[in-house]
C-alpha positions as CSV (number, residue, x, y, z in Angstrom):
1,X,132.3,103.6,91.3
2,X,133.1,103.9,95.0
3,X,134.6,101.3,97.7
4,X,130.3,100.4,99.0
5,X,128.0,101.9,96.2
6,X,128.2,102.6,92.1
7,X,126.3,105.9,90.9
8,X,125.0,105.9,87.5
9,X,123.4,108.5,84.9
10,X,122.0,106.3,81.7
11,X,122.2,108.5,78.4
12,X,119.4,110.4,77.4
13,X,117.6,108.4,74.5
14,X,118.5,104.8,75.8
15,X,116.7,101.7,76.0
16,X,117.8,99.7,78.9
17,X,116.9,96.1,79.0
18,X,118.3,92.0,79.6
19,X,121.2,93.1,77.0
20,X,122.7,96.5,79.0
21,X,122.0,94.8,82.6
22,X,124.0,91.8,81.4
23,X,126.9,94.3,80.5
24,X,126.4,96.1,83.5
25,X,126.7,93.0,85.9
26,X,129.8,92.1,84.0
27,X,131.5,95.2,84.9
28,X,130.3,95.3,88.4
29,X,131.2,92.0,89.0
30,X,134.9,92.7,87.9
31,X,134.6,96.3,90.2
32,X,133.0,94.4,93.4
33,X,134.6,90.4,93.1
34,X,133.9,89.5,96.3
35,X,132.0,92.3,98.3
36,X,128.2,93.5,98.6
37,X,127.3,97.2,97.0
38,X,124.4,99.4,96.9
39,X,123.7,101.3,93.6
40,X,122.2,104.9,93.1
41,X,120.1,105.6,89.9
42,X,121.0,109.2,88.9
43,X,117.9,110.5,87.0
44,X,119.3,113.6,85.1
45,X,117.9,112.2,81.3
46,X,115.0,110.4,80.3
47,X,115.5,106.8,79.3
48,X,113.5,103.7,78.8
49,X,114.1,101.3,81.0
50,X,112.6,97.7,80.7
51,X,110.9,96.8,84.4
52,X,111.7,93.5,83.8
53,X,115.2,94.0,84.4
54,X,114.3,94.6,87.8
55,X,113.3,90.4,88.1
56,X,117.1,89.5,87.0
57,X,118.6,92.4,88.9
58,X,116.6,91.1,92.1
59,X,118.6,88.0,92.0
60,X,121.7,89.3,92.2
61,X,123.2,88.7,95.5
62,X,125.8,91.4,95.3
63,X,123.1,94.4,95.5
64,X,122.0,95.0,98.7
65,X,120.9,98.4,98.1
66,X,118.9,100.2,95.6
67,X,118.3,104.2,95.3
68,X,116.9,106.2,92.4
69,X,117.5,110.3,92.8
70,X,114.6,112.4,90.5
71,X,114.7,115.8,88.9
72,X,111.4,115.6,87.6
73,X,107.4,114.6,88.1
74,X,107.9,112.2,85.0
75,X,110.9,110.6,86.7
76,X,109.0,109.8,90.1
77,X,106.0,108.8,88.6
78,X,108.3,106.2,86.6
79,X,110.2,105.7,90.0
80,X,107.4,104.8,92.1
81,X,106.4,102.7,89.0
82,X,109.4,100.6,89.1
83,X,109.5,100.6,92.9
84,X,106.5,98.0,92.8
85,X,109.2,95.1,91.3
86,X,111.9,95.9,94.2
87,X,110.3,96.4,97.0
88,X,112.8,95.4,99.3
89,X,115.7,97.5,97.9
90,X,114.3,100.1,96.5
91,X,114.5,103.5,97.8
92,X,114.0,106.8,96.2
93,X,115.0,110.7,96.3
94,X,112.7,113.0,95.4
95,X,114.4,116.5,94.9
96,X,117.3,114.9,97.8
97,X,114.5,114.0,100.0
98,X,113.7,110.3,100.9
């Protein structure tokens, strides 16, 4: 976690849905009271995640930014998959190139 953004690697093997994003929002919340953030998806391990998420996560006002960094074809094609439920603040990295 940094003053502006939050960087985050999910486990290999995970299943993130409602439950995880609920936990994650708590801590953020606590981390970022009363200030906006951008968040980086570090894609180093495959996880599931469920797009869904992306509805809730939409509606929090905090986020104003949205970045997702891939290591592999599988994780862009999932990527640009996700990318069509955040439009707006999603960007992505493919190999550290927008």
């Amino acid at each position: 976690m940094y003053d502006d953004f939050v960087i985050s690697s999910i486990k290999d093997g995970i299943t993130f849905d409602v439950e995880e994003l609920n936990w994650f929002v708590m801590i953020l919340d606590k981390y970022y009271p009363n200030k906006k953030f951008g968040y980086i998806s570090n894609r180093i391990y495959d996880y599931s995640l469920n797009p869904t998420t992306y509805f809730t996560s939409a509606m929090y006002e905090k986020l104003n930014a949205m970045a997702i960094v891939c290591y592999s074809e599988p994780a862009i094609k999932t990527a640009l998959f996700e990318k069509t439920f955040l439009k707006s603040l999603l960007k992505f990295s493919r190999n550290g190139r927008s």
